[in-house]
N, C-alpha and C positions, 0 to 999 in steps of 0.2 A: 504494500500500500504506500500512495506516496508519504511522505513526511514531511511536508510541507504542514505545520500545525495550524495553519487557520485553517484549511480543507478538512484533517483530519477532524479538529474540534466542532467544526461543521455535521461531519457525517455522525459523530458522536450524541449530536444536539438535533438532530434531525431523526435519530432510529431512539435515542433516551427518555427525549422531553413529551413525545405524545403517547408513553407508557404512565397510566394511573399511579398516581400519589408518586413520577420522578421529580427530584428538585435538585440544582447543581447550585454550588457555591464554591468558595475555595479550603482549601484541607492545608494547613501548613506551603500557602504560597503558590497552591498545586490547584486548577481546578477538578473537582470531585464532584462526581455524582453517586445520590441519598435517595434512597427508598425506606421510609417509615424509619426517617432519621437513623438510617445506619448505610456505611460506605459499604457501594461496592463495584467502583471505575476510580480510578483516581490517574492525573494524566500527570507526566513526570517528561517538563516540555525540553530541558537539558538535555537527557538522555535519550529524549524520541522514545520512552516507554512507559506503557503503560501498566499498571497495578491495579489486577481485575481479581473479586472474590470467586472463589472456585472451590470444588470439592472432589477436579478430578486433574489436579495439576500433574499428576503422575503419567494420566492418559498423555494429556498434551504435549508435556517433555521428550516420552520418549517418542514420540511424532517428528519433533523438530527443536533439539536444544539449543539452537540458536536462534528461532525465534520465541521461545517458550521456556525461561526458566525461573532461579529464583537465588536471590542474594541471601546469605547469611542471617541479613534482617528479617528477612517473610518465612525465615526457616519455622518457626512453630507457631503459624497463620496460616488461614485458609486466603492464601494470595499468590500468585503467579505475577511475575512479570512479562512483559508482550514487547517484542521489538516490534516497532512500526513502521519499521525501515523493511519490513521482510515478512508480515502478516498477511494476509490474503483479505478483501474488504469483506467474503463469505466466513471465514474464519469468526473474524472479531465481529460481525452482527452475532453470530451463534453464541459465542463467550460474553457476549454482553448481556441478551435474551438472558440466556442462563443462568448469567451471577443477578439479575434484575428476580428472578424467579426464584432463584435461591433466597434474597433478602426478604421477598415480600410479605406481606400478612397473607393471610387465606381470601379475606375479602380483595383482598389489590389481585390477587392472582385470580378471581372469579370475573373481579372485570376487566381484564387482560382478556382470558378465554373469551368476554361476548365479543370485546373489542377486535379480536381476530376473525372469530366468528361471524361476525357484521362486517367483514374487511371494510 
């Protein structure tokens, strides 16, 4: 994907913000986005990566550990980092969907489903 970060935070704010109850703000400097006041995107514009909540960082890594891994720091978090320099735009909708569905309440996740469901 490119990394150019106003495109990428574009595509971010484009598949994030019309998901039930998303809100972005900034996280220590970083803009982050919050589902039911808990992080789970956080964009990290230095390093062109991103810090996405996950539960299958294992899956991902060994897929591609150069674009999928995790520093010292997310070692005991449910967090992956994402190189943006090398993610595929289908990849990171999927890893977002997912850490968005992962955080959310039942009811945010019920009206997700109509909201897909009504495309």
């Amino acid at each position: 994907m490119a990394t150019d970060m106003y495109i990428f935070f574009q595509f971010m704010k484009s598949t994030l913000l019309p998901l039930p109850g998303v809100t972005h703000k900034m996280h220590f400097e970083h803009p982050a986005f919050y589902v039911n006041d808990k992080i789970f995107a956080n964009i990290h514009e230095k390093d062109e990566q991103l810090a996405i909540y996950t539960t299958e960082r294992e899956k991902w890594m060994a897929l591609d550990t150069h674009t999928f891994f995790i520093t010292p720091h997310y070692q005991n978090y449910k967090y992956m980092l994402v190189s943006l320099e090398t993610v595929s735009p289908g990849d990171l909708k999927h890893l977002l969907i997912t850490a968005y569905l992962a955080r959310a309440t039942k009811k945010l996740i019920r009206e997700y489903e109509k909201m897909i469901a009504n495309g």
